[in-house]
RODO-2510 file (C-alpha; in nm, 4 decimals, decimal comma):
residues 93
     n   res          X          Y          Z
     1     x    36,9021     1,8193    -1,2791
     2     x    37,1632     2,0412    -1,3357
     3     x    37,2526     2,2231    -1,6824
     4     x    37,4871     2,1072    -1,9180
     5     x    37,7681     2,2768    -1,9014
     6     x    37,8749     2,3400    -2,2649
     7     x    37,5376     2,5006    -2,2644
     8     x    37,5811     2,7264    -1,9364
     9     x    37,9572     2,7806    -2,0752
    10     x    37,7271     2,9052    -2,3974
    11     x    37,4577     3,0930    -2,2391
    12     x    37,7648     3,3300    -1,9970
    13     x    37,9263     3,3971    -2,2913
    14     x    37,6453     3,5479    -2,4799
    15     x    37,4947     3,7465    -2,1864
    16     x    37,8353     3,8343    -1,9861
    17     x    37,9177     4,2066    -2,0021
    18     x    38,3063     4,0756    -2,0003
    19     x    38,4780     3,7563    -2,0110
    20     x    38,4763     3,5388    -1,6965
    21     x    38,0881     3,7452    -1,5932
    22     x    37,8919     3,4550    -1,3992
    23     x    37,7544     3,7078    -1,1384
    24     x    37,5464     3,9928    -1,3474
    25     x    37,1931     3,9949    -1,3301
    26     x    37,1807     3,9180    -1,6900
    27     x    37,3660     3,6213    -1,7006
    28     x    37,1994     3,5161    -1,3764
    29     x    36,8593     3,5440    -1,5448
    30     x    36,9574     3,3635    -1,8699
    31     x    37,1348     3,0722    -1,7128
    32     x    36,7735     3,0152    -1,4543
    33     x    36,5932     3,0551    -1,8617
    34     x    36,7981     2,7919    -1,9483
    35     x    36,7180     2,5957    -1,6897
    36     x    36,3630     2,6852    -1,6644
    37     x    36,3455     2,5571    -2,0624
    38     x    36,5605     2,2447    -1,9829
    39     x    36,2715     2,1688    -1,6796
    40     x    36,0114     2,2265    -1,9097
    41     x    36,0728     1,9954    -2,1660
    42     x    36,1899     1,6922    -1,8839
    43     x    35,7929     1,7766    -1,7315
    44     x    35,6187     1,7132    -2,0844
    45     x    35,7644     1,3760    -2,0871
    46     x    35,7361     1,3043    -1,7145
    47     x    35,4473     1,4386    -1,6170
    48     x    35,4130     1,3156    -1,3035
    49     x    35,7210     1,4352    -1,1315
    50     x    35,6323     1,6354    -0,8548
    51     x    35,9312     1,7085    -0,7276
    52     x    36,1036     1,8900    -1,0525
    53     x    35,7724     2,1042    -1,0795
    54     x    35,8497     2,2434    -0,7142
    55     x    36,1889     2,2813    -0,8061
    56     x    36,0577     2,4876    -1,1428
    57     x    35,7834     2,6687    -0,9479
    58     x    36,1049     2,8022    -0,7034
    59     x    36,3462     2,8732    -1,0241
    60     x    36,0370     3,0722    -1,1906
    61     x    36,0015     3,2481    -0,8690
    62     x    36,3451     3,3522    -0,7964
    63     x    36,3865     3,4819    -1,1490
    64     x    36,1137     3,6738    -1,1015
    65     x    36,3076     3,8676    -0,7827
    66     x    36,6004     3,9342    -1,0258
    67     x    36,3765     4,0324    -1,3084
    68     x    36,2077     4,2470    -1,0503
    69     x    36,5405     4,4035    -0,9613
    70     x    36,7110     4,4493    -1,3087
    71     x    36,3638     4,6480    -1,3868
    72     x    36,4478     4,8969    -1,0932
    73     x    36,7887     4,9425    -1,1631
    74     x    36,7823     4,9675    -1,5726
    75     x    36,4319     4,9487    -1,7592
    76     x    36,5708     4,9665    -2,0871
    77     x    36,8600     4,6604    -2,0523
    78     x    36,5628     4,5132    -1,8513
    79     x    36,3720     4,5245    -2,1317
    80     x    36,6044     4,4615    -2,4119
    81     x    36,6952     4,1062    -2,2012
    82     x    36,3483     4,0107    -2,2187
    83     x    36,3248     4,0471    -2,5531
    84     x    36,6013     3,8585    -2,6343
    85     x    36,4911     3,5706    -2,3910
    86     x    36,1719     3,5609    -2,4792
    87     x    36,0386     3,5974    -2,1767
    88     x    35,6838     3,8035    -2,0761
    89     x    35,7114     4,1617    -1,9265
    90     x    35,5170     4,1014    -1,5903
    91     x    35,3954     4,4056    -1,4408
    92     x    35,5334     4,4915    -1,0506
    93     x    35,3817     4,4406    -0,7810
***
């Protein structure tokens, strides 16, 4: 289930560094939040759908590599995204 994409359109414009950024980290992470929220909410209502959970349990995962990556290259814009995401500090591995 893809993202709507006034919404991605939304979310790289607020996180891009520049016009036209789809490839930073930081947009990367916020468009998988997006989607991550959008999965959610579909998995309160359909509770039973196996399938999207494995698909969240992958997108949760994979954000997790880039999170893990952002943190080693830049702690503070690491941790300034977070906070504006909303998203839990997890500590390395």
């Amino acid at each position: 289930m893809p993202l709507d994409k006034a919404k991605k359109q939304e979310v790289i414009k607020t996180y891009g560094l520049k016009d036209g950024d789809t490839g930073s980290t930081e947009v990367q992470i916020a468009v998988m939040q997006a989607r991550i929220a959008q999965i959610t909410e579909h998995l309160k209502v359909n509770k039973k759908d196996f399938h999207s959970r494995a698909g969240l349990l992958k997108l949760v995962g994979k954000r997790r590599r880039l999170e893990g990556y952002m943190r080693d290259r830049d702690v503070v814009k690491y941790r300034e995204l977070m906070q504006r995401l909303g998203i839990r500090e997890v500590k390395p591995k």
